[in-house]
C-alpha positions as CSV (number, residue, x, y, z in Angstrom):
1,X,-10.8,15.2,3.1
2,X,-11.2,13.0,0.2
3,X,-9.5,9.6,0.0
4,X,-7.6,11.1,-2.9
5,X,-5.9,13.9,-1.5
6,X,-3.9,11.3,1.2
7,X,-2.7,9.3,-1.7
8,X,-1.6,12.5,-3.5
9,X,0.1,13.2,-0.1
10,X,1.9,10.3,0.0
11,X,3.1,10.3,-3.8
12,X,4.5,14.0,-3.1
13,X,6.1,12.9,0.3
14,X,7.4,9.9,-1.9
15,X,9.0,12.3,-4.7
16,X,10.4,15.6,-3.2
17,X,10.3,18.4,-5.4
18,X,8.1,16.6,-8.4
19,X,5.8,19.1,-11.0
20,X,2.3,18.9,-10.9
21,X,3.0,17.3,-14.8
22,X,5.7,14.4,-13.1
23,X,3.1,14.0,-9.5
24,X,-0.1,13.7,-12.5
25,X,2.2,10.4,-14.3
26,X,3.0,9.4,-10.4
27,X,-0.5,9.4,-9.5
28,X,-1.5,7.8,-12.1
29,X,0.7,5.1,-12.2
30,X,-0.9,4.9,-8.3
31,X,-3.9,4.3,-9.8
32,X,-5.2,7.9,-8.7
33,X,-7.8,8.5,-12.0
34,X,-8.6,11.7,-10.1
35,X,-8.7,14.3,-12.7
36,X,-8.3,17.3,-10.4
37,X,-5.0,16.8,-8.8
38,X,-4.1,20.8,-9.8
39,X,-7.1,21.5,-7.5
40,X,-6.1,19.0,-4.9
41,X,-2.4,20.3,-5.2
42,X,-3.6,23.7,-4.2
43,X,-5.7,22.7,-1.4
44,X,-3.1,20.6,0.5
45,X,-1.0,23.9,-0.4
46,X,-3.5,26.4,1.3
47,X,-3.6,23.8,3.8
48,X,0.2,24.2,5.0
49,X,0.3,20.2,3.7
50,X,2.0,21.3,0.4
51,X,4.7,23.9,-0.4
52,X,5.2,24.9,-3.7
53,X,8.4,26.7,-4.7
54,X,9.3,27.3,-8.3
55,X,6.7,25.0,-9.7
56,X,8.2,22.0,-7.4
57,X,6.2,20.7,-4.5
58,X,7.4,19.0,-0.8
59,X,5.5,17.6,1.6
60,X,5.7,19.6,4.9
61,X,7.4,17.8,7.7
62,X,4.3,17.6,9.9
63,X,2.5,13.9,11.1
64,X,2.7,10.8,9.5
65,X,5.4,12.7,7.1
66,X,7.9,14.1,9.5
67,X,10.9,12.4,9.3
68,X,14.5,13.1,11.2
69,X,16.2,13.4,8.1
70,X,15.1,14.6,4.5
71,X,17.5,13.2,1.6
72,X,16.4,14.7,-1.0
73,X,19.3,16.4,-3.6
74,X,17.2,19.4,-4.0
75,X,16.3,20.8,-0.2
């Protein structure tokens, strides 16, 4: 996988339940200049990295991003 799909990983895991439009600003404000995040979105989606509910996308709990407790207002 590209370098730039991990970083979007990690913005996602850092903001639960972000738009594609608020994880584009995130990334880049990351410094991510990658202009096909929508595409990289839907990979790490068909992946099982992603899940995208009602235009909102989380992390999956799995590896580096499982934690014991989510605190997030919207799960």
């Amino acid at each position: 996988m590209p370098a730039e799909y991990d970083r979007i990983l990690d913005v996602v895991a850092e903001n639960p339940g972000a738009t594609v439009e608020e994880i584009t600003d995130l990334a880049h404000h990351h410094g991510i200049t990658d202009t096909r995040i929508p595409d990289l979105l839907s990979k790490a989606e068909s992946n099982d990295d992603l899940l995208e509910f009602d235009g909102r996308y989380w992390v999956m709990r799995t590896g580096k991003y499982r934690f014991h407790l989510y605190d997030h207002p919207e799960t």
